[in-house]
N, C-alpha and C positions, 0 to 999 in steps of 0.2 A: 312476786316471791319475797320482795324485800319487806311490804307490807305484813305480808304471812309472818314474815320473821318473830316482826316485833307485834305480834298477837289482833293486828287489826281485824276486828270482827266482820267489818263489812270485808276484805279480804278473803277471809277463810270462807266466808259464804259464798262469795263468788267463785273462789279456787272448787268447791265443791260442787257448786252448779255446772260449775264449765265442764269439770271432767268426770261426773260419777257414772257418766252413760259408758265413758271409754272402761273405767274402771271397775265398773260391776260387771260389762258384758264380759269381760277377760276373765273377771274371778269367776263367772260363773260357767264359759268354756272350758276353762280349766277343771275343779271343781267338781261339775254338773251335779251340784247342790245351789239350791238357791238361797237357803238357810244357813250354808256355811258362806260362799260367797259374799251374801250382807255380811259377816263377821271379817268374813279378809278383807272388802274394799272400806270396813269403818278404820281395820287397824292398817289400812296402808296408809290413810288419809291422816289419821294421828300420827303414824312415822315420817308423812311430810310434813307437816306443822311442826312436829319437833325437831326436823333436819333442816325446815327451811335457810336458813342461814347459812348451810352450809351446800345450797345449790349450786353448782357452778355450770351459769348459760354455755361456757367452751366446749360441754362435757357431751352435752346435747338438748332438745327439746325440755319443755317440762313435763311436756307429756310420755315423753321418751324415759324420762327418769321416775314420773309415776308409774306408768305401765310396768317396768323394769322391779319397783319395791312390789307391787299386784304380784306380778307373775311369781317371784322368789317366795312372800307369804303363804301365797296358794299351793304352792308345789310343797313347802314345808307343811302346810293344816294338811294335804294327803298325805304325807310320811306320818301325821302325828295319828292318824286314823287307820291307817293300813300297815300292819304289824309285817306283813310281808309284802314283796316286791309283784307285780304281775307277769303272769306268765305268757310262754308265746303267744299265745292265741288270744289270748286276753289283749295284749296289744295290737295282735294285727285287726281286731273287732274295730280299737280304740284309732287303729290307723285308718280303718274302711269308712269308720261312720264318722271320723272327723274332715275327712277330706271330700265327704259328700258322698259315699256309695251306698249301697246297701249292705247292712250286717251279715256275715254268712247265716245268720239263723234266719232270718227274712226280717226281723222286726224293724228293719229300718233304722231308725236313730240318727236322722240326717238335723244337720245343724245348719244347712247352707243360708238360713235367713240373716244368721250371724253374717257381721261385714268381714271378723276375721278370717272365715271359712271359705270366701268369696277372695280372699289373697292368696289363702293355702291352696287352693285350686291353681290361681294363676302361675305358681311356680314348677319347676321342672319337678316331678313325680321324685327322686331320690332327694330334693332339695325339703320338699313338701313332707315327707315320712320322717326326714332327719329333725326339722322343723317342730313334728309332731311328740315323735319320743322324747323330745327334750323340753319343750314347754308343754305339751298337757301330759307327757306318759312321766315325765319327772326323773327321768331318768340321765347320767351324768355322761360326759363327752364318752369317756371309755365306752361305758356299756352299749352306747348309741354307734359305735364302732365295733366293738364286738355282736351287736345282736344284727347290723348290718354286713356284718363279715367284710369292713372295710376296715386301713389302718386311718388310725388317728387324725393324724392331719386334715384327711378329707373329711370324718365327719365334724370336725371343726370348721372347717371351711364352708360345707356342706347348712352346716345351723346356721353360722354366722350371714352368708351371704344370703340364705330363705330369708331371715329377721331382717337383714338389712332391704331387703328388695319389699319386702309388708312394710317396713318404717316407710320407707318412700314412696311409695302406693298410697298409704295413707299421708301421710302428709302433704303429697297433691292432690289428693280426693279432702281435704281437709280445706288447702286455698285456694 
């Protein structure tokens, strides 16, 4: 990172190599454009180059703190794209076919080749839906407690500890 900082070319290529797989397959679970996607993981990768200096390893991962600029980009390129918010059914599509079931229209839309789909599975079902609405449905702690008819807290808790238990899944599937 310290390299990146100070503009090291061989750096930035390597910083790129190492993680475009983490940070495309995100943008594009998110997303599920692949055209927008390549446009979130080039501009997440420019907002680490130009933040590098201001990484701090205490904070967590690097990958922790890529993935983290990814997921924020993507969720704002669908706000800039969709004038309105989706609706119920729309999400619970987006909850069925993200979590690996089938769509209730039959078409399927399983994603389970992705590795992240393969963690969202391994979590407790209310853990895995809170998980859902808030990194691919884009939607904020509130709403994600109001459209679960749970208070606050828990779906705080709820996201927090789904992301934290994916962080660690991957991260020992990683060494």
């Amino acid at each position: 990172m310290s390299a990146l900082a100070v503009d090291d070319e061989a750096a930035a290529v390597a910083f790129v190599r190492r993680f475009q797989g983490p940070v495309f397959g995100l943008a594009v679970s998110i997303t599920h454009d692949r055209a927008l996607a390549e446009d979130v993981a080039q501009e997440a990768f420019l907002r680490a180059w130009r933040a590098a200096g201001n990484y701090d390893a205490r904070r967590g991962s690097v990958l922790t703190w890529l993935l983290t600029i990814t997921r924020n980009l993507a969720i704002d390129a669908i706000r800039a794209r969709r004038s309105f918010p989706l609706e119920a059914g729309e999400l619970e599509v987006l909850i069925t076919t993200t979590l690996g079931g089938e769509a209730p229209d039959g078409s399927g839309g399983r994603i389970e080749a992705m590795a992240a789909a393969e963690r969202l599975a391994q979590l407790p079902v209310e853990q895995a839906r809170a998980v859902v609405l808030a990194v691919i449905g884009g939607r904020t702690v509130t709403e994600v407690a109001d459209y679960e008819g749970i208070p606050l807290g828990t779906a705080k808790t709820r996201i927090r500890t789904g992301l934290r238990r994916m962080r660690l899944a991957m991260e020992a599937e990683r060494d």
